[in-house]
C-alpha positions in Angstrom: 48.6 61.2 52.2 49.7 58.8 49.6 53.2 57.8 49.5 53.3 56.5 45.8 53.4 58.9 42.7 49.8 59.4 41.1 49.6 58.4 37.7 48.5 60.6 35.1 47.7 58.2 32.3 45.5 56.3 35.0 44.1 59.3 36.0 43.2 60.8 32.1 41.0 57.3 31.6 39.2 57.8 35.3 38.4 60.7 33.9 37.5 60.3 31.2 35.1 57.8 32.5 33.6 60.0 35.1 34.1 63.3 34.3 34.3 64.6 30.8 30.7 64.3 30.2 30.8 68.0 31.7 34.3 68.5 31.8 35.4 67.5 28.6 38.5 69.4 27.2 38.6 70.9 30.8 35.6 72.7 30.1 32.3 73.0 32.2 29.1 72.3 30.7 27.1 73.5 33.8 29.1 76.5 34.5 31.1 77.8 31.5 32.7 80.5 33.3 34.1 77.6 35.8 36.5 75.4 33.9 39.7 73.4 34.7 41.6 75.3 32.9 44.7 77.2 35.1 43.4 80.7 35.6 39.9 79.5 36.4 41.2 76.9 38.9 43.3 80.1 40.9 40.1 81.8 41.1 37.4 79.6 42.1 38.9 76.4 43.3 39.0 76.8 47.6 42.8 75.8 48.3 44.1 75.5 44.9 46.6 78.2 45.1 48.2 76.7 48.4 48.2 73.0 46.8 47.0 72.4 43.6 46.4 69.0 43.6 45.1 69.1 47.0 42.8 71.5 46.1 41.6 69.1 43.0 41.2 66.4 45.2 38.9 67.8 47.6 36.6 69.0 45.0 36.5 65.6 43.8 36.2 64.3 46.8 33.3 66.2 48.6 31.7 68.1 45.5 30.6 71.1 45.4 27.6 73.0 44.0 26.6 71.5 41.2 29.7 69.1 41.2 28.7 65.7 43.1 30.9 64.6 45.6 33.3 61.0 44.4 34.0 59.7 47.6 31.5 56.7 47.4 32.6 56.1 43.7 36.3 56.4 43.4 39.0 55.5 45.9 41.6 57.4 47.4 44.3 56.5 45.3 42.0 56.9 42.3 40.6 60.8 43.0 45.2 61.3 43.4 45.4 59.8 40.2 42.5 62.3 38.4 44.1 65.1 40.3 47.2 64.7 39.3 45.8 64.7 35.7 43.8 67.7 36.1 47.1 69.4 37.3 48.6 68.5 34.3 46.1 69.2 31.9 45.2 72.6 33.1 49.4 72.8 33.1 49.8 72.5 29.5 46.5 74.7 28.8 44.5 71.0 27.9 46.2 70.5 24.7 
């Protein structure tokens, strides 16, 4: 587990170079019923409602489905940081 803060900001420009082609605006292009947003996060995400951000960073992590798995591309600290962003995206709705 990682004993520094994540960091948003750091997080929103991984992102954004590695995920919003289909997750843009915390949408889904390949399943539109399967967003980032809050609700669909509770209801699909395995583990999210026990720790959100762990549950974020294990989908990033390992994939699944569709969603190919990150842990060959990003580091440890760097899945945190876009999990912690996620969290707060889907947080404030992804205004």
């Amino acid at each position: 587990m990682r004993a520094m803060a994540s960091d948003t900001v750091r997080g929103g420009q991984i992102f954004n170079t590695n995920c919003a082609a289909c997750h843009a605006g915390g949408g889904n292009i390949v399943k539109s019923e399967r967003t980032l947003r809050q609700a669909d996060l509770e209801a699909f995400l395995p583990n999210y409602l026990t720790g959100h951000e762990t549950g974020i960073v294990a989908q990033v992590t390992y994939g699944r489905n569709a969603m190919p798995a990150f842990l060959d591309v990003l580091s440890e600290n760097e899945i945190a940081d876009v999990a912690a962003y996620v969290e707060d995206q889907a947080s404030h709705g992804w205004s």
